[in-house]
N, C-alpha and C positions, 0 to 999 in steps of 0.2 A: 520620328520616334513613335512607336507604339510601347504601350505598356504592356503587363503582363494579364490586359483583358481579351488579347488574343490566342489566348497559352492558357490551357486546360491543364490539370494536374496528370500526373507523370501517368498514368496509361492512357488517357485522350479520353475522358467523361469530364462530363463536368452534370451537377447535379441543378437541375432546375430550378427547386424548390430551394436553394440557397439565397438568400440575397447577399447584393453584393452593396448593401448600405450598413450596414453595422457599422457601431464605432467602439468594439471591443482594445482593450491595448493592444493589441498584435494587429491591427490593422492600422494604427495608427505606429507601429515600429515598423511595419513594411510600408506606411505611405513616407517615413524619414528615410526609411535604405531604399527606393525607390529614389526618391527624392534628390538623394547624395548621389545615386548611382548617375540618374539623366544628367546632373551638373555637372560632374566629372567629366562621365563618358563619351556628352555630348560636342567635347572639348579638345580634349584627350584622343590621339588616332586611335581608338580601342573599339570603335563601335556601341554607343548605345544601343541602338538597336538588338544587336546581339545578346549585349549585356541581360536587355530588358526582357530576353528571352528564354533566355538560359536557365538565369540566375529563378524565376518563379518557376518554371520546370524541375530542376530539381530541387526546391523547395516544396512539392505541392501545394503554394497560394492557390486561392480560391481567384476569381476573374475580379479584373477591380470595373472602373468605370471609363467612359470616354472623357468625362468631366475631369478625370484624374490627371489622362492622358495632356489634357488640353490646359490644364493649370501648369504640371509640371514641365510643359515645353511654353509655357508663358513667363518661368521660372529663369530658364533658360536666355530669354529674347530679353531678360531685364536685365540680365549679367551683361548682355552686350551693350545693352543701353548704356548702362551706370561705365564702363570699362570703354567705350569708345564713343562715349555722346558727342565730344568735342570733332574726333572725325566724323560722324554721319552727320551731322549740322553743317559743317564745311562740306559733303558731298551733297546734303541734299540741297544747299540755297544755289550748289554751281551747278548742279544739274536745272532747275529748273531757270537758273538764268541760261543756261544754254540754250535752254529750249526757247524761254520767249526771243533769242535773240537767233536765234536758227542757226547755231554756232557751235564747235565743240571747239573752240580752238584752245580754250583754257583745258589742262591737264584734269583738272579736280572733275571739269565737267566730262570728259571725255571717260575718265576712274567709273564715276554714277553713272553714267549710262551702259559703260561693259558689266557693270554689276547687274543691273537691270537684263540688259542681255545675255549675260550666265543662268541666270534664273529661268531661262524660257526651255531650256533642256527639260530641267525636272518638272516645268509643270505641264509642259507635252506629253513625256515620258510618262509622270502618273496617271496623265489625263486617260491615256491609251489602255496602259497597261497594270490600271489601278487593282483589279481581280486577281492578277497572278501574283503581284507583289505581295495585298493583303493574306494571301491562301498561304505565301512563305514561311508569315508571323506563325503558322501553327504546326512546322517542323524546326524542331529542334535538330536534327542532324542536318537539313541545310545550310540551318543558321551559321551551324558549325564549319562547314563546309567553306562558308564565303567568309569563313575569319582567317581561314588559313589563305584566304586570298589577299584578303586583308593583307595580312603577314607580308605575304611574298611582293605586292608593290611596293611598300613599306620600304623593302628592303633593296629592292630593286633601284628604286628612286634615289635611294640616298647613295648606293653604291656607282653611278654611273650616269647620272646629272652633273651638270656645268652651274655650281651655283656663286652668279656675277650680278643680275639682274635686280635694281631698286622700283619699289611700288610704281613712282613713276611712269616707268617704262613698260607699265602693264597693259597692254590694248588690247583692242577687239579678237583678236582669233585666239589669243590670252585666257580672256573671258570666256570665250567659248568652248573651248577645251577643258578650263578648269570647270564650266558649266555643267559641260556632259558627264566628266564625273562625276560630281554634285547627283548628277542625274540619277548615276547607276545606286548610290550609298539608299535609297529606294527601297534595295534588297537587304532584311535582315542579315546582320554580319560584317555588311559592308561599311566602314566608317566612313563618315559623311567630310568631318575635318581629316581622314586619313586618305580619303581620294584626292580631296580638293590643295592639299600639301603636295603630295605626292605628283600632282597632274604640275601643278605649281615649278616643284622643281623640277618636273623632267623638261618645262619651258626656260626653264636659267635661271629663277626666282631664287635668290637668296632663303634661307629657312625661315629666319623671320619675317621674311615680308611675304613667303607663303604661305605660315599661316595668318599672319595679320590680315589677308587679302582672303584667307576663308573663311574667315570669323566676320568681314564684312557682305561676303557674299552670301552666309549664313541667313542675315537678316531679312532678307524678302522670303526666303522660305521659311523659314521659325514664324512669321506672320502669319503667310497663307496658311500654313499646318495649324497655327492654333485657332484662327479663325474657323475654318470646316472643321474643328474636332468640336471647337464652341458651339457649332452649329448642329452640330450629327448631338450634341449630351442636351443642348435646346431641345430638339427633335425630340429624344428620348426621354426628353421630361425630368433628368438627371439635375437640376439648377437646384439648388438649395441643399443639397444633399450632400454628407461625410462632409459635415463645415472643415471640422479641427482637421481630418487627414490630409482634407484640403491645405489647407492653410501650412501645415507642417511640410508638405510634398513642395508647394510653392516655394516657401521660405529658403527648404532645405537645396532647392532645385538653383536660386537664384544664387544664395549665396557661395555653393559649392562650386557653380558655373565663373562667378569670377573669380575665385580664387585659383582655377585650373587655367583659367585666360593667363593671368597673370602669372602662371608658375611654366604656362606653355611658351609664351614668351620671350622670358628671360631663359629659359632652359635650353632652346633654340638656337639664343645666340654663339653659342660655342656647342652643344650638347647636340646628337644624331639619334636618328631615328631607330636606327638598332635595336635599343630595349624594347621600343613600342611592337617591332617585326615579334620580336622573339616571344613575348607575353602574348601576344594576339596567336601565335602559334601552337604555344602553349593551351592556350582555352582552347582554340578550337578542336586541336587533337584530344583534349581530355572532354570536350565536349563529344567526340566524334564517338568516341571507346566506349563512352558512359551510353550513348543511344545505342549502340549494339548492345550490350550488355542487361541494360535494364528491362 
């Protein structure tokens, strides 16, 4: 996720002489709908991303911070915590007894290490082609573009997938497929839990245990992402700065995020993808109209 410090206001200036530390109320009301928007969205097959790009474009927001960026996807990584501590404790003590026993033959251990190995897509994939993807953040009509893509696997997936398959039964070429999706959500628009679903069930995955299975393989990227964002607002000298927006963008990020875990879920279990296609279609086209137009 990037925030809306990528995304200059609606004709593409952005004014120098601005700073982006005030703590006026309107910056602290865009660090709460920020805040709400990354815990939903980030959840939600809707694309944060997208969201986070949009929605300040046609707002004309000023640029916020990296420090922002990297709080509110910390927001995010604690909703998983608090929402699935009891499984990542169970996957991480068998993954590393698998390791010291040079063994996967345990299931739980064999789960931790395909997660592990899902993950090596997008940090290839960014490593590579970190320039093109960041340059994306500051078009709004692609954004738009890759929602309506969004949309259409979305819809694709749910209408012509085989869904039989329990978490269990998840393995390595598993992991790797839903990795490289993971990969591509990279690209503004693209949802991050709408590919990794999507990829999920076009393997057999039940709904709910494809996204239960993205919300875990979420976890090593939500890390690395907030670690180098931590490090790039370090760098920039951004640490101590917009406490309160801080703190609200956090709060708002963490608790938004589990409440959409939990509403994704249960919603899952009987409930299809469908609206998610149709709303992501929806923005992106009125996203699409609005960049020609303005």
């Amino acid at each position: 996720m990037r925030s809306w410090n990528a995304v200059g206001p609606p004709d593409g200036k952005t004014d120098q002489n601005k700073t982006t530390s005030r703590r006026s109320p309107l910056d602290l009301v865009q660090a709460l709908v920020l805040g709400i928007l990354q815990g939903a969205t980030e959840f939600l097959p809707i694309s944060s991303s997208g969201h986070l790009v949009l929605l300040p474009w046609l707002l004309g927001w000023e640029p916020g911070s990296l420090l922002f960026d990297a709080m509110v996807h910390w927001g995010t990584l604690i909703a998983i915590f608090l929402y699935f501590w009891q499984d990542l404790l169970r996957l991480i003590t068998a993954g590393l007894r698998g390791l010291l026993r040079c063994s996967l033959a345990d299931q739980d251990a064999r789960l931790a290490w395909g997660i592990v190995a899902g993950t090596l897509p997008a940090v290839i994939l960014g490593y590579l082609f970190k320039d093109q993807f960041e340059a994306l953040f500051a078009n709004p009509r692609a954004t738009s573009g890759f929602l309506l893509v969004t949309a259409t696997f979305l819809f694709a997936s749910e209408r012509w997938s085989q869904q039989r398959r329990p978490l269990r039964e998840v393995g390595l070429i598993d992991a790797l497929v839903i990795g490289t999706a993971q990969a591509f959500a990279i690209i503004p628009g693209v949802s991050r839990s709408g590919a990794t679903i999507a990829a999920g069930l076009a393997r057999g995955l039940r709904r709910e245990t494809a996204a239960r299975y993205s919300f875990l393989l979420a976890t090593p990227a939500l890390i690395g992402a907030g670690v180098l964002q931590l490090a790039e607002a370090t760098t920039a000298g951004q640490l101590g700065q917009q406490v309160p927006a801080l703190v609200i963008g956090f709060t708002a990020s963490a608790a938004t995020g589990y409440l959409c875990i939990r509403f994704l879920l249960r919603y899952l279990q009987d409930g299809r993808l469908y609206i998610f296609s149709i709303y992501c279609a929806a923005v992106g086209l009125g996203g699409l109209i609005l960049s020609f137009v303005r």
